[in-house]
C-alpha positions in Angstrom: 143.0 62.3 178.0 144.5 61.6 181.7 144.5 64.7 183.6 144.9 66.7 179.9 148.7 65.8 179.5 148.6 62.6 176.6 146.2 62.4 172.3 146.2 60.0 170.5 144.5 56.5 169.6 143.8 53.6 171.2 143.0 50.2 170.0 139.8 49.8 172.9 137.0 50.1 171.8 133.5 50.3 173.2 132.9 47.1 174.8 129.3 47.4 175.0 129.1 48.1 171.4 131.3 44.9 170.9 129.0 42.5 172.6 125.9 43.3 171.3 127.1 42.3 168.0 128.1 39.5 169.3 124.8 38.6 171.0 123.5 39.5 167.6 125.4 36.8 165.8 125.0 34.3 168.4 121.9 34.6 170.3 121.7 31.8 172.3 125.1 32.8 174.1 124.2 34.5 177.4 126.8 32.9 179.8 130.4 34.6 178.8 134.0 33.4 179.7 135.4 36.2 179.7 139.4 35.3 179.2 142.2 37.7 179.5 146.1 37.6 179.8 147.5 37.7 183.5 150.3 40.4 183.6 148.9 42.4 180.6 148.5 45.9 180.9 145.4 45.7 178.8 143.7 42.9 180.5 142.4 44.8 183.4 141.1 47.1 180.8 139.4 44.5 178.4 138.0 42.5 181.9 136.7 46.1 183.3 134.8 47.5 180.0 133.5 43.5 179.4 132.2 43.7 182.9 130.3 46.9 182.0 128.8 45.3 179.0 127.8 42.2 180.7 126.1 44.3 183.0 124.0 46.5 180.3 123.1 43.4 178.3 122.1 41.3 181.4 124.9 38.3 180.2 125.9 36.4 183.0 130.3 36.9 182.8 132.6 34.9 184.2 136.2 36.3 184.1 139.4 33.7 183.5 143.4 35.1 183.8 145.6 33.1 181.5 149.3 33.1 182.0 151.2 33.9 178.6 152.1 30.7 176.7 149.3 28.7 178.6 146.6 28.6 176.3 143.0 29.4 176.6 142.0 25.8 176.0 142.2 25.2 179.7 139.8 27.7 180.4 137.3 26.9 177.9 137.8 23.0 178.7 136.7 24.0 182.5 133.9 26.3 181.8 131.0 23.7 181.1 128.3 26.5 182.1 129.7 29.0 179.5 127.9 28.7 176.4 130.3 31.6 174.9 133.8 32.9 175.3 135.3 36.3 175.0 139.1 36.7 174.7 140.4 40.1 175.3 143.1 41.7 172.6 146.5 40.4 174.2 148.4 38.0 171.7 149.3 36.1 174.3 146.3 34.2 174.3 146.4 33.0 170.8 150.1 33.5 169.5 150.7 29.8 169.2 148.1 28.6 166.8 148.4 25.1 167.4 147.3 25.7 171.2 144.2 27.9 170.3 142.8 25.0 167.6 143.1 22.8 170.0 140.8 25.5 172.4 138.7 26.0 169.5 137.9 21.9 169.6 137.3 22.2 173.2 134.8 25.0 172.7 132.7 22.0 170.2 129.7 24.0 169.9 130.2 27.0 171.8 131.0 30.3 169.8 134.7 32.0 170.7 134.8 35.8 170.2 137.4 37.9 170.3 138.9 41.8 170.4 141.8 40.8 168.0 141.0 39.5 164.7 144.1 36.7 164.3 142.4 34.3 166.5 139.4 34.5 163.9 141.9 33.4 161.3 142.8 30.3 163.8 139.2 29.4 163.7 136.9 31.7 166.4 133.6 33.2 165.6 133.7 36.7 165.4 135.9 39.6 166.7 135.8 43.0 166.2 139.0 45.2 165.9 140.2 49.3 165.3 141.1 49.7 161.5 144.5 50.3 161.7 144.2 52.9 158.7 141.7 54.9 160.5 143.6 55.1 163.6 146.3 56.1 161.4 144.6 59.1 160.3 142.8 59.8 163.2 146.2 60.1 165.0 147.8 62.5 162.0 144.9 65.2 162.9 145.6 64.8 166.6 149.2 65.5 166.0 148.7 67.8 163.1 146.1 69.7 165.5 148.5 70.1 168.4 151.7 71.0 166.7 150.7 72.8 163.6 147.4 74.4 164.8 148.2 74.8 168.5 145.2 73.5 169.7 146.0 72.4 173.8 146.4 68.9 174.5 143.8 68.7 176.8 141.3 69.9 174.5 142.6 66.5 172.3 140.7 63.7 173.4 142.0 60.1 172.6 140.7 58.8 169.6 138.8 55.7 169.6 137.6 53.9 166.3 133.9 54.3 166.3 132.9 51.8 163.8 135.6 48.6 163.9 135.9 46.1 161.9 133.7 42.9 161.9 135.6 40.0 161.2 133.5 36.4 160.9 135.3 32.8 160.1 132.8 31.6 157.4 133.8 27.5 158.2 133.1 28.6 161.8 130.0 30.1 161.1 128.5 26.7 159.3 130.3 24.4 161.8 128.1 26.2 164.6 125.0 26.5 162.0 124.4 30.1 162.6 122.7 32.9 160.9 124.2 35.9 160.7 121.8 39.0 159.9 122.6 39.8 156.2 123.7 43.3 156.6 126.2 42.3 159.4 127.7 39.7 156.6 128.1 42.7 153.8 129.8 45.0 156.3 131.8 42.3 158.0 135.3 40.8 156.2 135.0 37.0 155.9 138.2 34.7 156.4 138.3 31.3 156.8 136.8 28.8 153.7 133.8 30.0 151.8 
């Protein structure tokens, strides 16, 4: 925790572990857009930890600031090289539906991820998100562990969810003709048609 003082969860997760599933369920994607919020407090944080990952898994990542409101499909529309897109976890990127279809047409064949799982329900690939029920618990112990058992706050690390939740747009998945390895299908939760 920073300098000992602050427990609890947090919705970031690891962003390596994020993009190689990604990479897993769309192969051919090695040239990211990486696409984050300008203003948010957790852009910075998604751009720096998708920077790391594009690093360990030699993916060549371009990064893209979107103001709120503005839509992604800008972004993807100018990013001919990019044969993927990431879009970090601020709503503000795909709060109004009817502006992320439309960025989801511009992407045509090109897979969009993402670190939230509504833009998945608007039509994206993939994303992979912290189950709010285990950060749930995972906060109670922090807090039960610091008030009730007296354990010191700086011996309470920050929780992280350390197996999120795979989310895949079935329609997406046959519209791009992709093959997603079986056991990532049984442990992922499917929206989208059938």
């Amino acid at each position: 925790a920073p300098e000992g003082n602050v427990t609890g969860v947090t919705y970031f997760l690891d962003h390596t572990l994020v993009m190689e599933t990604f990479v897993a369920i769309a192969p051919d994607a090695s040239r990211i857009a990486v696409i984050t919020q300008k203003g948010h407090p957790g852009g910075p944080i998604d751009s720096k930890g998708a920077k790391v990952a594009c690093e360990k898994l030699f993916l060549e990542c371009t990064f893209h600031e979107v103001a709120k409101g503005e839509g992604v499909g800008g972004v993807i529309a100018a990013a001919k090289d990019a044969d993927g897109f990431l879009l970090g976890n601020q709503a503000g990127l795909y709060d109004d539906k009817a502006k992320f279809q439309a960025a989801v047409k511009a992407a045509g064949s090109r897979p969009i991820f993402s670190l939230n799982k509504k833009p998945v329900e608007y039509g994206a690939l993939a994303s992979m998100a912290a189950d709010d029920r285990k950060l749930g618990k995972m906060l109670a112990e922090r807090v039960i562990s610091v008030i009730r058992d007296g354990k010191s706050v700086a011996k309470t690390p920050v929780g992280r969810d350390p197996k999120p939740i795979l989310v895949l747009n079935s329609s997406t998945m046959k519209r791009l003709k992709l093959a997603v390895p079986k056991q990532m299908l049984k442990a992922a939760k499917l929206v989208g048609d059938s």
